[in-house]
C-alpha positions in Angstrom: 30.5 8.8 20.4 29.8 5.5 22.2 26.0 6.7 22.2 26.2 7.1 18.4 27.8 3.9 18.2 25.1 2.5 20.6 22.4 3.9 18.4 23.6 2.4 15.2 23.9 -1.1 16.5 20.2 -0.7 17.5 19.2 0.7 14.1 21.1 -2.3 12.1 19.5 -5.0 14.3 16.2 -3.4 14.1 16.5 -3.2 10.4 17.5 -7.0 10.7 14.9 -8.1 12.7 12.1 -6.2 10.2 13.5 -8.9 7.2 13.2 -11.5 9.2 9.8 -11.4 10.6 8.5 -10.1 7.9 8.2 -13.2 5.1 6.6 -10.6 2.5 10.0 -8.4 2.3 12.2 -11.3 2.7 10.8 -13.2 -0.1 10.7 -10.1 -2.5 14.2 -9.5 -1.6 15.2 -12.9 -2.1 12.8 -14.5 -5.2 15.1 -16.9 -7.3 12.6 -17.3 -9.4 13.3 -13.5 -10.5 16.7 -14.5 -11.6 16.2 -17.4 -13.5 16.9 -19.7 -10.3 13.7 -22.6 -9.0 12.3 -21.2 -6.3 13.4 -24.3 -4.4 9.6 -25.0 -3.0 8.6 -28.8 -2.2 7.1 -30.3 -4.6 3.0 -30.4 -4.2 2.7 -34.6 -4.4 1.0 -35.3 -7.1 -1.4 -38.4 -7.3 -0.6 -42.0 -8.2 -2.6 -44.7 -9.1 -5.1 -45.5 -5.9 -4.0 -48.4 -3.3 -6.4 -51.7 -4.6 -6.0 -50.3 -8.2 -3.6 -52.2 -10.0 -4.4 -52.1 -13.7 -7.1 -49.4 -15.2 -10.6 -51.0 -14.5 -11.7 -49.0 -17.7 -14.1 -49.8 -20.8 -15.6 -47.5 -23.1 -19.0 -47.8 -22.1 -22.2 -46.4 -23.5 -22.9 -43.3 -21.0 -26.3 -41.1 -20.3 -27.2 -37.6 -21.6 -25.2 -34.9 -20.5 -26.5 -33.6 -17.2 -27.0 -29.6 -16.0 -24.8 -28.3 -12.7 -26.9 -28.6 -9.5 -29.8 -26.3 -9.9 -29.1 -25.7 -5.9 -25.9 -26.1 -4.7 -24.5 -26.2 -1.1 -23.4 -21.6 -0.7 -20.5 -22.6 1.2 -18.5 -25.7 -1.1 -16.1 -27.8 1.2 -14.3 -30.2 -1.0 -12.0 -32.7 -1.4 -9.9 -33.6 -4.1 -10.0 -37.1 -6.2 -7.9 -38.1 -9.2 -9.3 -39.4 -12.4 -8.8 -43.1 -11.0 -10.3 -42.8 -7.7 -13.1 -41.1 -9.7 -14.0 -43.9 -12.2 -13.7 -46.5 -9.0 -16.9 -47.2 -7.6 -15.6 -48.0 -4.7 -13.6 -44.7 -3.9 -17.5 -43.2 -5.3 -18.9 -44.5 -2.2 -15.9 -43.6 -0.3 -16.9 -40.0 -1.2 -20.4 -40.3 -0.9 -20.0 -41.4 3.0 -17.9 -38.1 3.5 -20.7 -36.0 2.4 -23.2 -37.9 4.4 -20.9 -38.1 7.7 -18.9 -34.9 7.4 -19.4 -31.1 6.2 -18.1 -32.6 2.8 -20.5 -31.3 -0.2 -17.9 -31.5 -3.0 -15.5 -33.2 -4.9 -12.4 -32.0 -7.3 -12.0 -34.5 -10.1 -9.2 -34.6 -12.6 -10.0 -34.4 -16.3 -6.8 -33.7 -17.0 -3.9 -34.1 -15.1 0.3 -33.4 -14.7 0.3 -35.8 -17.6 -1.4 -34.2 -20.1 -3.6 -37.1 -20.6 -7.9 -36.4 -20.7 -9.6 -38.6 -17.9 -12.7 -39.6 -20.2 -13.7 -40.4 -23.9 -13.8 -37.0 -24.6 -15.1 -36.7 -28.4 -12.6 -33.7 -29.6 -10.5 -34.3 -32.5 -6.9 -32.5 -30.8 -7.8 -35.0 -28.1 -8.2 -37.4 -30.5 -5.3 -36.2 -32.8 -2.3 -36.4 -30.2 -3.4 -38.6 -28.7 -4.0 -37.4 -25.5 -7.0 -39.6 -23.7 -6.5 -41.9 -21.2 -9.9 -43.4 -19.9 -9.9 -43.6 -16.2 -13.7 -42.6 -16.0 -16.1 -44.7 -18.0 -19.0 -43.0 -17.9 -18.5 -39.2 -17.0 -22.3 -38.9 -17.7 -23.6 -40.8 -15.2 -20.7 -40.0 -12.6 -21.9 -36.3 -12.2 -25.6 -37.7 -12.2 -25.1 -39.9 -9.3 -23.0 -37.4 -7.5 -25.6 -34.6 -8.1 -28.2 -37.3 -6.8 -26.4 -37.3 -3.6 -26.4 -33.3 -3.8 -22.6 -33.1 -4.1 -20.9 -30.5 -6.2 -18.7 -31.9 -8.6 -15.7 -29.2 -9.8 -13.4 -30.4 -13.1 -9.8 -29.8 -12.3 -7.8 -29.0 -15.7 -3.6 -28.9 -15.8 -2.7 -26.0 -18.0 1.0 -25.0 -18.7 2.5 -28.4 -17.2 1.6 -30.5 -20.4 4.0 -33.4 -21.0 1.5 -35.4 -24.1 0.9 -31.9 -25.5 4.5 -30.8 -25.7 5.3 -33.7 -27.5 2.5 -34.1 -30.3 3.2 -29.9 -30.5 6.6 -29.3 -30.1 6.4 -25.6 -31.6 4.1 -24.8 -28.6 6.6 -26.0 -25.5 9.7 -24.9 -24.0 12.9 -26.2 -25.5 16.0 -26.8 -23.7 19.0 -24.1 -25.1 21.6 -27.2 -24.0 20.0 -30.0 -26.1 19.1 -27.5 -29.1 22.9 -27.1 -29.4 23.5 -30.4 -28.6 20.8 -31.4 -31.5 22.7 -32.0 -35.0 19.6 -30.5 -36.7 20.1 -27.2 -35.0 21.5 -25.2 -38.9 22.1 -21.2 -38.6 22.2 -20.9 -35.0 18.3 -21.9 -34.8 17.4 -24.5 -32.8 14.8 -26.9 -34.5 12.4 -27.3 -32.1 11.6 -31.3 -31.7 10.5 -33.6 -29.0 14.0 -34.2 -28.6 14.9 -30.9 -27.3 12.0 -30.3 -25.1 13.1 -28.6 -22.0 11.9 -31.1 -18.8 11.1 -29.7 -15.1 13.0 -31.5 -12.7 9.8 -34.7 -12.2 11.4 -34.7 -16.1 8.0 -33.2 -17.6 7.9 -30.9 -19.9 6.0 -27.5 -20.5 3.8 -25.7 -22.6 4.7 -22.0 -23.5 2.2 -19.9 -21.3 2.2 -17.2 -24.4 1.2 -20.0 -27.4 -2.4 -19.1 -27.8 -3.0 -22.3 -29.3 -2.6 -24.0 -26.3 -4.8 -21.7 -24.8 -7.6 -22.7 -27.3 -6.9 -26.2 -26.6 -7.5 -25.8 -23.0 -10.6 -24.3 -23.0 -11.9 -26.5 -25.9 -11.4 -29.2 -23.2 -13.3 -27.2 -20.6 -15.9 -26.2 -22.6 -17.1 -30.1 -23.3 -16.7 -30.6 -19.2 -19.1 -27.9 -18.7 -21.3 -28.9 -21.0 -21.2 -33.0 -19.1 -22.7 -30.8 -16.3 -19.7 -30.1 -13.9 -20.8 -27.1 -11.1 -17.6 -25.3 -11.9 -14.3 -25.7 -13.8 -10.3 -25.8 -11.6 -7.5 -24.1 -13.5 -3.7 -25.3 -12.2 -0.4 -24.9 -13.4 -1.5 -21.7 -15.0 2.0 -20.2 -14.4 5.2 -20.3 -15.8 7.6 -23.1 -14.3 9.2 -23.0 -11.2 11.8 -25.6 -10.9 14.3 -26.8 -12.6 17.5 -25.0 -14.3 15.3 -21.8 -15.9 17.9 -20.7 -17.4 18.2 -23.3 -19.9 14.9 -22.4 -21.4 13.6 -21.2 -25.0 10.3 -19.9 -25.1 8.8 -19.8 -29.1 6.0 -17.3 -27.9 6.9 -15.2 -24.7 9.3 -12.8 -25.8 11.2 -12.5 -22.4 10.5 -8.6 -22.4 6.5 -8.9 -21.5 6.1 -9.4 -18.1 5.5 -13.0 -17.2 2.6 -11.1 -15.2 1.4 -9.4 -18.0 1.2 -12.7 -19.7 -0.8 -15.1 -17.8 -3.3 -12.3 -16.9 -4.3 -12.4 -20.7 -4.9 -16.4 -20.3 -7.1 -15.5 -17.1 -8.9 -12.7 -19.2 -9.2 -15.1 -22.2 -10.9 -17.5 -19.9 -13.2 -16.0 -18.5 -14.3 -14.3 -22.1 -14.6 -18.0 -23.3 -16.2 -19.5 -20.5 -18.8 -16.5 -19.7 -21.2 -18.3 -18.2 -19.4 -20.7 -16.1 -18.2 -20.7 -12.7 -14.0 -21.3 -12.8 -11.7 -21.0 -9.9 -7.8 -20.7 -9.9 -5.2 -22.5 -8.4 -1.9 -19.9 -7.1 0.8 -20.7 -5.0 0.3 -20.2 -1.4 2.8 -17.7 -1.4 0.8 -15.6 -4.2 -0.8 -14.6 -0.6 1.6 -12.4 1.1 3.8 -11.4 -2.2 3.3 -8.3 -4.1 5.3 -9.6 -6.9 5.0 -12.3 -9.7 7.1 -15.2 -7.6 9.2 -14.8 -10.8 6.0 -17.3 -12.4 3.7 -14.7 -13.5 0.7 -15.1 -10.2 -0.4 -12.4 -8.5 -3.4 -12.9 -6.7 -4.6 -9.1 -7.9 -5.0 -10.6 -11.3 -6.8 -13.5 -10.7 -9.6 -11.6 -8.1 -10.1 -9.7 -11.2 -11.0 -13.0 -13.9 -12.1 -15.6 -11.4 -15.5 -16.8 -9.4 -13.1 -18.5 -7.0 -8.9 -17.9 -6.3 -7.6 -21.3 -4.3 -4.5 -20.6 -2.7 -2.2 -23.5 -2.1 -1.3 -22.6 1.4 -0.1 -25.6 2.7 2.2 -25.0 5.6 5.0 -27.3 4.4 6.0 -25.4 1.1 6.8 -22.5 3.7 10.5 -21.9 4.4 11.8 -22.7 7.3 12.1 -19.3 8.9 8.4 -18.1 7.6 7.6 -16.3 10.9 10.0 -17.6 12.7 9.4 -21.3 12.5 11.9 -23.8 11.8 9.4 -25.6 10.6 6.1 -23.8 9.3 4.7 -27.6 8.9 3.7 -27.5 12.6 2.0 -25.0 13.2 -1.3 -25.1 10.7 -3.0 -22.5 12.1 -0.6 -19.8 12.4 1.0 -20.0 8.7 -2.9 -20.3 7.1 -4.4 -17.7 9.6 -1.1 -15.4 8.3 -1.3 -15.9 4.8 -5.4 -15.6 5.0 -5.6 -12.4 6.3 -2.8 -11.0 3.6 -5.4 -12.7 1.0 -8.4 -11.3 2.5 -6.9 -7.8 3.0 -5.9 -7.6 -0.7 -9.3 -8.7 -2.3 -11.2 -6.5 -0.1 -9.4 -3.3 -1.0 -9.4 -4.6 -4.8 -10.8 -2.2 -6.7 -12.1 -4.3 -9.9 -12.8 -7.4 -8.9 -15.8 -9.7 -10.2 -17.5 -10.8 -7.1 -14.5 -12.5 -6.6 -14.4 -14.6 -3.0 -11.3 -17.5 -1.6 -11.7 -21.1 -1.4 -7.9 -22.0 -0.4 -6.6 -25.5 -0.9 -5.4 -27.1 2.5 -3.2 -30.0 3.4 -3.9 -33.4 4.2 -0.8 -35.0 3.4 2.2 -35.9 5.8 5.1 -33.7 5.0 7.0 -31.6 7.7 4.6 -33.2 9.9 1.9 -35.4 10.2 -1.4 -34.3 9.3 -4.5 -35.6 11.0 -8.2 -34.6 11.7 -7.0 -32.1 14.1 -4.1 -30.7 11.9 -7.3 -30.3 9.4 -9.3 -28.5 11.9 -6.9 -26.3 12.8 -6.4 -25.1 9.2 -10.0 -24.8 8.7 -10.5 -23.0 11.8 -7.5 -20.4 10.6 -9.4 -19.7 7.7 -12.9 -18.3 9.5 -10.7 -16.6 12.2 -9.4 -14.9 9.2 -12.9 -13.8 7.6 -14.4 -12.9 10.9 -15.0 -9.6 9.6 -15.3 -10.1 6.2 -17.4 -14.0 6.0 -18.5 -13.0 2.6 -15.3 -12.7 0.6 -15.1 -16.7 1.7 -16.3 -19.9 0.4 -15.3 -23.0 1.9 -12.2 -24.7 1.4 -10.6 -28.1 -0.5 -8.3 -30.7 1.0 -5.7 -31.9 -1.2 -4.4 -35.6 -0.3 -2.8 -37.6 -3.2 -4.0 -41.0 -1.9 -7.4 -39.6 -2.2 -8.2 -40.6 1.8 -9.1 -38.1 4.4 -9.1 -37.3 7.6 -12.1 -34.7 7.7 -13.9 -32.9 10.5 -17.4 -34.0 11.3 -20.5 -32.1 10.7 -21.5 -32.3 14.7 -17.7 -31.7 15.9 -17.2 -28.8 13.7 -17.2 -25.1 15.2 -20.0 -23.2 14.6 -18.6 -20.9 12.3 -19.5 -17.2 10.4 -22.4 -17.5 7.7 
């Protein structure tokens, strides 16, 4: 008997010690988002308006022809990420420019359109024009992708799906209503709510949401995408092309998604409609960095699976500070770079290699260069980029490059002679 006893403490710790090391079964077993809870991630920082930029510097200025993509790009694209401000300051342009001359830098991430909702340029398409939705931050789009093409650098248009705050207002039948304020609303008559502006339901930065299921924003989307690849970007960014994840889920109305398709089910179509519409085009997706090592949704409709199958390029968010504390036995995943990318890399790697239908599908993860959880410098940056080849040493092909994400649009990037030599 006290050997039986013996044995089953073993087994139950054992059992223990399986959830806890492993972050894949822990999550699944433990995914808020599943039962209508936020999954209770940081928040990715978004980007303000640049330090020296006090008021929009912005005219509407006569621009050049539309230009072509680079007729030779860089095969490996190492990137950072610039907002719609920094990218219609000419100072922040030569900023950039110095990167790519000083450092393995050969591309940039520009907002078109942003967490706001709001189009970065004078784009000439009458929803645009209809609700409003332009906010010129970048003159002369024209001649921006010229003289960033003259310097050789790839210029990628990031587009903000789903989290649509100007949209959701001008089309209220296409967001997510709140179930609280609709029976709070007096014109809520035979139990319906009356979907308004006034009972949009708001994430907790207090923006609201576009239904993933309304096709019409769909269309809207990739009207906006089509006229960036036709101003010459290299290749289009997809973000927020997910259902939300914060804020009190429960609360929501959806006018489109039925709540009995699979959430899964649902943005899959968006990625198939995509790629349908924009044939000819290279497009990458942003997924949570967890997306990497769960076999589920997330409870927000990503599984990396799905966007192998669509997408030129899948971006991962992995930065190590929106892992929990616990993810491999770290208190606090933010310090050790290279361990939580090089994890969640091989998961990401492993999974596209053994995917069956993919479309020459290969990883360019997003990495951190912001200060949260820890401080992040040109070593930190290193480290992650290092994490990434370590990853791929077997498989180099199924990677290309990487892209920094820093809100303040300032970088702390390795140098072309410093960097390791690394897999071609």
């Amino acid at each position: 008997m006290r050997y039986l006893f013996g044995f089953l403490i073993l087994a139950v710790l054992s059992v223990s010690a399986f959830f806890v090391l492993s972050p894949e079964k822990t999550f699944e077993m433990n995914n808020p988002a599943a039962n209508g809870n936020e999954l209770n991630l940081p928040d990715i920082p978004e980007a303000k308006l640049p330090a020296g930029l006090s008021t929009p510097p912005i005219k509407k200025i006569s621009d050049i022809e539309p230009q072509k993509p680079l007729a030779n790009p860089a095969e490996e694209i190492k990137a950072v990420y610039f907002t719609g401000w920094s990218a219609g300051s000419s100072k922040k342009i030569d900023y950039l420019i110095n990167l790519a001359k000083e450092t393995e830098i050969n591309a940039v991430v520009i907002d078109i359109k942003d967490y706001s909702g709001y189009v970065a340029y004078d784009i000439k398409l009458a929803e645009v024009e209809k609700y409003k939705a332009k906010e010129i931050k970048i003159s002369r789009l024209n001649a921006l992708i010229k003289k960033l093409h003259d310097e050789n650098i790839y210029v990628i248009a990031r587009i903000t799906v789903f989290q649509d705050p100007i949209l959701a207002k001008a089309r209220p039948d296409l967001a997510i209503h709140s179930k609280t304020k609709c029976q709070m609303s007096d014109s809520a008559s035979d139990g319906k709510c009356q979907m308004s502006s006034s009972t949009l339901w708001l994430d907790h930065k207090k923006l609201a949401w576009i239904d993933p299921a309304a096709e019409e924003a769909w269309d809207y989307n990739i009207a906006i995408a089509k006229d960036a690849a036709n101003r010459g970007f290299d290749e289009l960014n997809f973000d927020y092309i997910r259902f939300a994840s914060d804020g009190d889920l429960n609360d929501m109305i959806f006018p489109f998604w039925d709540g009995k398709t699979k959430k899964s089910e649902t943005i899959k179509s968006f990625f198939k409609k995509l790629r349908e519409e924009l044939e000819s085009v290279k497009i990458s997706a942003d997924l949570f960095g967890l997306s990497t090592i769960n076999k589920d949704d997330l409870g927000i409709g990503q599984i990396i699976e799905d966007a192998y199958e669509y997408f030129d390029y899948v971006s991962p968010m992995v930065y190590p500070s929106h892992y929990a504390s616990g993810f491999l036995g770290y208190k606090n995943p933010a310090q050790y770079p290279y361990e939580v990318i090089k994890y969640s890399m091989d998961s990401a790697i492993t999974r596209l290699a053994s995917t069956t239908v993919i479309q020459n599908s290969q990883l360019r993860p997003w990495l951190q260069d912001f200060n949260l959880g820890a401080k992040y410098t040109a070593e930190t940056v290193e480290k992650q980029i290092q994490a990434i080849y370590d990853a791929a040493s077997s498989t180099p092909e199924l990677i290309n490059g990487y892209m920094l994400w820093d809100p303040a649009n300032t970088y702390n990037v390795p140098t072309s002679t410093s960097t390791i030599l690394r897999a071609n």
